[in-house]
N, C-alpha and C positions, 0 to 999 in steps of 0.2 A: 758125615757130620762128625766133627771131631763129641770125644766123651765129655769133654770140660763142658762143650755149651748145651750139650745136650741134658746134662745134668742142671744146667741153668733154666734152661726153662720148663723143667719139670715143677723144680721149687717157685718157681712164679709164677706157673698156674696154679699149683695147691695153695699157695699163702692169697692169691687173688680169690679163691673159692673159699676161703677160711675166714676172710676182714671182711672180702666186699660183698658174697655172695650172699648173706645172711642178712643184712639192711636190705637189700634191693628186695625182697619178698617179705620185710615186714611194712616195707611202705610205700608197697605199691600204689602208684597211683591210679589203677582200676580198681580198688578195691579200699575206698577211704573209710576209717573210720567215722562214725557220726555218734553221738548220744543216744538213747532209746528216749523218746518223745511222747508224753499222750495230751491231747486235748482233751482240757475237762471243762469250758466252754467255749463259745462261739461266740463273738461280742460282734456287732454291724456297727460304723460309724458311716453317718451321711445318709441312710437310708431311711426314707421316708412314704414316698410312692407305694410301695411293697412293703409286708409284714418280714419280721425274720424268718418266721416259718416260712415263708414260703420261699425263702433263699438256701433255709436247711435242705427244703424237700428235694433239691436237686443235687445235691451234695451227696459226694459219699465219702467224705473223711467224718470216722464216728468219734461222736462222743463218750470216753471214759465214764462211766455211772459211780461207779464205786474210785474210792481215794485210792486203795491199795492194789488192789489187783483185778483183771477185767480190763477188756477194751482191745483196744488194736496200736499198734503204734502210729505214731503219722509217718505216714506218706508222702514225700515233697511232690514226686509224678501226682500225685494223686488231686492232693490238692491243686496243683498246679491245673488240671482237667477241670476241678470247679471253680472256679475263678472267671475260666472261658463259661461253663456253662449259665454261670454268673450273668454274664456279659450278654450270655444267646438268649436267657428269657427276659432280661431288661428289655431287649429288642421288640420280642414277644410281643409284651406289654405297654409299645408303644414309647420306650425310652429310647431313641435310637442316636445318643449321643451320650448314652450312660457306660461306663466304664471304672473296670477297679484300679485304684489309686496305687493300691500295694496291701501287704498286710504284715502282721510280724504277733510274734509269740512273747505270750506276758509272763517270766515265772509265778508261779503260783505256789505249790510244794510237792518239794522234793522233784520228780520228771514228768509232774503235770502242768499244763499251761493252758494260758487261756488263749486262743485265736481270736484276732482283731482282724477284720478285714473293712478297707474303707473304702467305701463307694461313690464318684460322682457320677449321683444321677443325672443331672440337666434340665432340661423341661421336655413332659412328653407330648406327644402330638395330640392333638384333639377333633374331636369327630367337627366340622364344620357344619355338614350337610346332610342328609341321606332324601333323594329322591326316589319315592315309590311309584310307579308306575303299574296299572293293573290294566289289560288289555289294551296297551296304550293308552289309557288315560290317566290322568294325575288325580284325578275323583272319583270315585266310586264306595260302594255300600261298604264295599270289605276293606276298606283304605283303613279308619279306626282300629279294627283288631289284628288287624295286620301290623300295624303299628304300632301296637303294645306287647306286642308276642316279637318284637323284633331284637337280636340279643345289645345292636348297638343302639346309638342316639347324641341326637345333637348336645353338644356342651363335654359330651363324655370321654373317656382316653380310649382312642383308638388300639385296639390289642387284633392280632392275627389271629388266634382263636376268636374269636366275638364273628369276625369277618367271614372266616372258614364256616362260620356255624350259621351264617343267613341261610343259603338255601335249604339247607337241613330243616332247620326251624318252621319254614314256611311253607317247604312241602308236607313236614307231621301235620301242624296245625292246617293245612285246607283237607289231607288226606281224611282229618277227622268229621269234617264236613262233607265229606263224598267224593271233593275232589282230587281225584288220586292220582290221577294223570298231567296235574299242573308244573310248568316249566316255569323255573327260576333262574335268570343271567343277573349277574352281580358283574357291577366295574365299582372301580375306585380311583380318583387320582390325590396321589400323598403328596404333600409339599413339606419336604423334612427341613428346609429354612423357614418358613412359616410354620412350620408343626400343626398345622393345617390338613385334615383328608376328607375332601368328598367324596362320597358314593353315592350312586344310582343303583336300585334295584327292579328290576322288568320281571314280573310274573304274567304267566298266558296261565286264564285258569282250564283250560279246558271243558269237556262238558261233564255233568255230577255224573257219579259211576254208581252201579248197584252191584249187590254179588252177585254173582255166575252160578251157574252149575259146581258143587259139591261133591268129588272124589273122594274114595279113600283106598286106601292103601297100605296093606303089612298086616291087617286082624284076620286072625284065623278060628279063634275059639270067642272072643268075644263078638258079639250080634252089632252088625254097623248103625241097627237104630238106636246104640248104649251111646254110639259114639259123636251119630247127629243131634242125640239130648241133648249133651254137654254143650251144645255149638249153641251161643246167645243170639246166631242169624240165623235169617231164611233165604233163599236163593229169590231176589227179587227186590230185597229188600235194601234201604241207602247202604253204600258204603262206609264202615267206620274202620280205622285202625287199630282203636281199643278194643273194638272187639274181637277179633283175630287174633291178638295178646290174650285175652281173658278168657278166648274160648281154649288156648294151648294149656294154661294154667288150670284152668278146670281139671282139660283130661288129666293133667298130669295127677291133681288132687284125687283122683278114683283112684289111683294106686292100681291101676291096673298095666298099665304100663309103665315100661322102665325108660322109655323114646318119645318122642310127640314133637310132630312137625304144622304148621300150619299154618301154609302159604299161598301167596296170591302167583297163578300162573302165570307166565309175562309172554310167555311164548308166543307169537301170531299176534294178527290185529284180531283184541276179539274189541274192541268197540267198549262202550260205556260199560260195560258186565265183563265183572272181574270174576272168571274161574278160580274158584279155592281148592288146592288140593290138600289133603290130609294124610300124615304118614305115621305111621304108630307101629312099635316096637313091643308084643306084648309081654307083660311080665310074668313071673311062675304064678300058676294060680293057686300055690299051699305052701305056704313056709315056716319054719319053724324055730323061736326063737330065745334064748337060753341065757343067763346073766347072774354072775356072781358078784356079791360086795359087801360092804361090812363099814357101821356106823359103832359112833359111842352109843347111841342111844339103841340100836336094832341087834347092833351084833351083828353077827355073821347070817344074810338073808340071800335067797337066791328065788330067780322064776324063771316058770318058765311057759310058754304061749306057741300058741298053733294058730294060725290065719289060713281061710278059704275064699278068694276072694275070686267074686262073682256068681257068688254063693246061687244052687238052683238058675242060676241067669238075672239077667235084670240089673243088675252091678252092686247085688247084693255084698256086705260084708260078714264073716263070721269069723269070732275070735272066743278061743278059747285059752283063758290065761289060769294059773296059780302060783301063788306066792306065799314064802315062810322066810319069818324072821321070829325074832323073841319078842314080839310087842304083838304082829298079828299072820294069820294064816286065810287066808282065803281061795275059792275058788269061784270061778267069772267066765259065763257065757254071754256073750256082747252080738247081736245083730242089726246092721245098719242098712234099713232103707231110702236109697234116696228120692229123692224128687216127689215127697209126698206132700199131697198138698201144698204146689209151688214149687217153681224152678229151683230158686235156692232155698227149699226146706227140705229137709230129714228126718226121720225118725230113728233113734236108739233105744233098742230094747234089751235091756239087761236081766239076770237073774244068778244068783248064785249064793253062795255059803261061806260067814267070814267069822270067823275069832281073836275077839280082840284081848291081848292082854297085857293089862296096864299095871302098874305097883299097887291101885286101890280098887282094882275092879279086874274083873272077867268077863266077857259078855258074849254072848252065843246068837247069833241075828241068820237070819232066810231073809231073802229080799228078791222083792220084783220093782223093776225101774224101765218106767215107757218114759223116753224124753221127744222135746217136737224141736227139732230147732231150723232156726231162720237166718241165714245168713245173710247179711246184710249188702258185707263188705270184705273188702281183704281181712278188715281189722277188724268187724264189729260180728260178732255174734249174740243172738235172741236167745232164751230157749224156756218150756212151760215142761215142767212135768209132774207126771205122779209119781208117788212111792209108796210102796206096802212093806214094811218090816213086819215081822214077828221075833222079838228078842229074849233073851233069857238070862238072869245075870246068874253065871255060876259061883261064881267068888266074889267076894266082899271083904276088903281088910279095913274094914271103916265102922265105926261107933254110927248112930242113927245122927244126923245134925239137926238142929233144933229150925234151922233156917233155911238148906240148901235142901235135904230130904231125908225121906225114911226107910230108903232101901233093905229089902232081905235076900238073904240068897236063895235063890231056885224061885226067884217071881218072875213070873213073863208079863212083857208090854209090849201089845199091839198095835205098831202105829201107821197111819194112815194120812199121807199129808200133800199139801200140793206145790210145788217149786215153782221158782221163777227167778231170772234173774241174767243178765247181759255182762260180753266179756267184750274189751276193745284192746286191742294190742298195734302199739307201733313203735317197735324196735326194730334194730338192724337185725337183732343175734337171739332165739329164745333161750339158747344154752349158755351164753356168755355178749350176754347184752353189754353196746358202749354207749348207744343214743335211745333217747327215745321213753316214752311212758305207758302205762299200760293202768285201767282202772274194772275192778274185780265187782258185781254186786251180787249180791244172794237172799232171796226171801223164802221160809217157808212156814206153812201153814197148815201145823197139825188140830183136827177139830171131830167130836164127837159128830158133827154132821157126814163124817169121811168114813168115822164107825170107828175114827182113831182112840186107844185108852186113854191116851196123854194128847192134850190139847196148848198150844203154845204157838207163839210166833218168837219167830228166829231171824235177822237182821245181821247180818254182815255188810261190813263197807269195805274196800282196799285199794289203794292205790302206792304206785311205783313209779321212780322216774331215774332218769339217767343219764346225766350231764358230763360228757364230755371234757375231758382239761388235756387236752394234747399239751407235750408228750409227757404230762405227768398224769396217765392216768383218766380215770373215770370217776363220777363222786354219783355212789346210787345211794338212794331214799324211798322209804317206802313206810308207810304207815297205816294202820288196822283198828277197824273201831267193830265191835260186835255185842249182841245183848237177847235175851228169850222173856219174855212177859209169857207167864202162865194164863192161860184163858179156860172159861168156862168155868167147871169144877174140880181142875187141874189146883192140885194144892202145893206141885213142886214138881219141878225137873228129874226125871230118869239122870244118872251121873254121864251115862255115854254119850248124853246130848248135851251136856253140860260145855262151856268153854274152859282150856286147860292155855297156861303158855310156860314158858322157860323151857330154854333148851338150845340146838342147834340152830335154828331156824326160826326163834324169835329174838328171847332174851336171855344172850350168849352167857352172861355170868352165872347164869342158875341152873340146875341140875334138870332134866328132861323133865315138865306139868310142876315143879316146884315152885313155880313163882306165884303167888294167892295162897286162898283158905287153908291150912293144914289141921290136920286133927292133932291127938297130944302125942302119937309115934312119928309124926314127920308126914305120915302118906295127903297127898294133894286129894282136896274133897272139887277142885270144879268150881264153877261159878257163873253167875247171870250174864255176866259182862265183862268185857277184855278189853283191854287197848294196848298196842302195840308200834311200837315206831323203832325207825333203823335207818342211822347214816354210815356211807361205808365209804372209806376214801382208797378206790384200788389202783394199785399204782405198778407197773412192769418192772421188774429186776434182772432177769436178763434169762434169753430164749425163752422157756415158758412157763417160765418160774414169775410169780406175781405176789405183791406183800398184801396187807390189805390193813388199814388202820380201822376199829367201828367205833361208833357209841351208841348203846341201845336202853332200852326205855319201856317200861309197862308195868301190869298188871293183873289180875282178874279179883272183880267184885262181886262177892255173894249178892245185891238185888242186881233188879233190872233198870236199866238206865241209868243207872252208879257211874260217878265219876269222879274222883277225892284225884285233886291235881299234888297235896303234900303228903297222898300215899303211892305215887308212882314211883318207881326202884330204876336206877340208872345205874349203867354197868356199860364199860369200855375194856378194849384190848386189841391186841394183835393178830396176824392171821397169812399164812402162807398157802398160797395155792401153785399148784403147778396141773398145766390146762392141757386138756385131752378132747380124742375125737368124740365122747359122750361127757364131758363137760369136765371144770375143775376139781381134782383133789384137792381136799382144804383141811388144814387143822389152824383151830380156833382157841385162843385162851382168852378167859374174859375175867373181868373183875368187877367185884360188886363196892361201887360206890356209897349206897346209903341203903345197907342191908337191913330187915327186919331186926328185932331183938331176938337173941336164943332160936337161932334158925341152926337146925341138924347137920348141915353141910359146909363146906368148906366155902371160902371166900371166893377163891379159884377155882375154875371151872374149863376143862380142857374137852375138845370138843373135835371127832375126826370124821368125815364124812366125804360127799361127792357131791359136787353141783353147789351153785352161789346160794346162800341163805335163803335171796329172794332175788 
């Protein structure tokens, strides 16, 4: 190759790698530039059939919370997947002519946008028909409740779930009646130009079933008549499904195991008698359990507790706890019998040694506590008991009150009184409840006939609720009414039975028992009667960070049965919590909206603890 061209196309590869080579890598077209994008709503047009939510719940292009920062970018793939999945639960639900139209991005500010997505539904199919058929025939006893327990019905929109879940349905509901062995054939014909679907449903109910012979299996230390207690059957008796549920839940409540199986054997023809077998996993029978934390009002407190469980045998409980903070110190031997006197009652017996210390008092108490309780229900608990104090109050930073009482220090008061009072809970979560209500009562009754010094009734009311606001949140309420009527020759309330509120865990703007009576140094004297209320608006911020808006409400009044509506003190503020496997971190700031005159403390009131107020 001569040198001249050789040299020629040296320089027209380097000048081709110098102009051209440097565009073609900045604009690739595997590699396009796009904007960074976030959705800061979801807007549906044409959607009426279906809630938005329930077109979100299938999505997973998220929504931006916060304006500035936070969130995900969008995803065209992504969205693009829900669109279809869009389309697949229209189906679902019986729209099978529903389809998205398109959708497009709204600027909104700065690289947030709203998502529009627009949907024609169509019309969806409707249930025409459902024929029941029981033993082949079209009439029978059990035709009615068969028929109200059935998930579709005529006039209604025909959905695959609803469909899916006939047999299901109809086998629980006759299994609870005994029969356990009943066959369910389900047909359908759809007519998606009529939007039209008949069904026929054919149940054989077979013959009513009882329980079997009772197995068990896996206890070695625990005695298997602990474990036939617990079983709300007998071998003989009808069959139900609830109970087989209810007797798993039991054991598991004994705490004595960490496993519990409780199953009907399917194996063989056994005929009308269902074998139940039982499989249990037992748990350690001593544990020991240890716990540090730290409040604005306690300070730094710590306990700690030893459990024996199946205490002597019998499936007895023993606990022995102690606990120290700067308010109070105690320690607590707890023993639990069960199945005394009736299947679901108990006995707890307590006794132990506590010191409480408050800013206007000290008190020194021995205590014995037999309680009886009856379980009702999942939710409902009974219970009656006695109580025996002997108290002593060491400290006193209080003047004598002319009205509340006359305390001195180093008097002892021996009281003697008798409890009662029902708890009912029905929420999802006890640690960090989203649904659901829960209502608190308490009576007791101290009386010289008991041999008590101090004679009085004691009246607590409480209730709690918990309303739900997807996806913004939860909105809990809870509010507290309480009151002591002196009886006999009772001239006044001991202070440590008195009612106190302000603080964490009532009324957030005021300083811990500061809210009511004070003497002329600030310290809280107590009072006949309280009331308490609290709305809390909890709202998610992102992973398990959660904000919390309140407004809170009360007081305590020196008599009994007091109630002055234009002396209640209201106070709102803010509140961040971030949620754990023993409940939320919170700190609280609260403000006093229409504070006393010449009150010792500040307006603000900052507030750090663990677990939801209420």
């Amino acid at each position: 190759m001569p040198a001249d061209l050789a040299k020629r196309l040296v320089l027209v590869t380097l000048l081709a790698l110098v102009v051209g080579g440097a565009p073609v890598w900045a604009a690739s077209p595997e590699t396009p530039s796009s904007p960074v994008r976030y959705v800061r709503h979801i807007r549906f047009v044409g959607v009426k059939g279906l809630s938005p939510k329930e077109l979100k719940k299938v999505m997973e292009t998220r929504v931006r919370r916060f304006r500035w920062f936070g969130g995900e970018p969008l995803d065209e793939r992504v969205l693009a997947k829900d669109l279809e999945r869009i389309e697949k639960l229209y189906r679902s639900q019986g729209y099978y002519d529903a389809r998205v139209v398109g959708h497009r991005l709204l600027p909104l500010v700065g690289s947030n946008y709203i998502l529009e997505i627009e949907v024609d539904e169509g019309q969806p199919v409707l249930v025409e028909s459902v024929q029941l058929f029981v033993d082949g025939k079209a009439s029978s006893p059990w035709h009615k409740e068969l028929v109200s327990n059935l998930p579709v019905r005529p006039g209604e929109r025909f959905t695959t779930p609803a469909y899916e879940h006939i047999d299901r349905t109809i086998r629980r509901f006759l299994a609870e009646w005994g029969y356990a062995r009943a066959k369910v054939t389900t047909r359908g014909i759809l007519d998606k130009r009529a939007r039209k679907a008949r069904l026929r449903v054919d149940v054989q109910m077979g013959p009513p079933c009882y329980f079997g012979p009772i197995t068990i299996e896996g206890n070695r230390k625990v005695d298997a008549k602990i474990i036939r207690r617990e079983l709300n059957f007998r071998e003989g008796e009808r069959f139900r499904t609830s109970a087989v549920t209810a007797a798993q839940r039991r054991l598991m409540n004994t705490r004595l195991f960490s496993f519990v199986n409780v199953q009907v054997v399917e194996e063989g023809d056994t005929g009308p008698r269902l074998p139940i077998h039982v499989v249990v996993k037992e748990a350690k029978s001593q544990s020991v359990r240890f716990g540090v934390g730290y409040g604005t009002e306690d300070k730094l407190r710590g306990i700690l507790g030893w459990e024996y469980r199946n205490f002597l045998g019998g499936g007895r409980d023993l606990q022995v706890r102690t606990k120290a903070s700067s308010l109070a110190r105690y320690v607590d031997a707890r023993l639990l019998q069960p199945h005394l006197l009736g299947f679901n009652a108990f006995l707890t017996s307590s006794a132990g040694y506590s010191r409480e210390i408050q800013e206007s008092f000290e008190n020194e108490q021995y205590y014995v506590r037999n309680q009886w309780n009856v379980r009702e229900s999942d939710r409902l608990l009974l219970y009656l008991a006695h109580n025996l104090e002997a108290n002593r109050l060491l400290d006193l930073s209080l003047e004598p009150d002319e009205v509340l009482g006359a305390e001195k220090e180093g008097e002892n008061y021996f009281v003697s009184s008798l409890v009662a009072g029902s708890t009912y809970q029905r929420v999802d979560d006890l640690l960090d409840p989203h649904r659901g209500w829960q209502v608190l009562q308490r009576l007791e009754w101290g009386s010289g006939w008991l041999a008590s010094d101090v004679s009085f009734l004691k009246l607590s009311l409480e209730g709690r609720a918990y309303l739900p606001l997807d996806p913004l949140g939860v909105l809990a309420m809870r509010a507290r009414w309480g009151s002591i009527k002196e009886l006999e020759d009772t001239t006044y309330v001991p202070i440590f039975k008195r009612y106190f509120t302000g603080g964490s865990n009532s009324v957030r703007g005021y300083p811990y028992q500061k809210l009511g009576p004070l003497d002329d140094s600030g310290n809280p004297l107590g009072g006949l009667t309280v009331v308490e209320a609290n709305l809390d608006w909890r709202f998610p911020l992102k992973n398990s960070w959660e904000g919390v808006l309140f407004l809170d409400a009360g007081n305590v009044y020196p008599s009994s049965y007091e109630l002055v509506w234009d002396q209640l003190r209201f106070t709102t503020g803010v509140g961040l919590r971030y949620k754990t496997p023993v409940g939320p971190l919170r700190v609280d700031v609260g403000y006093q909206l229409n504070p006393p005159s010449d009150v010792p403390f500040n307006r603000y009131q900052i507030h750090f603890s663990i677990g939801h107020a209420f």
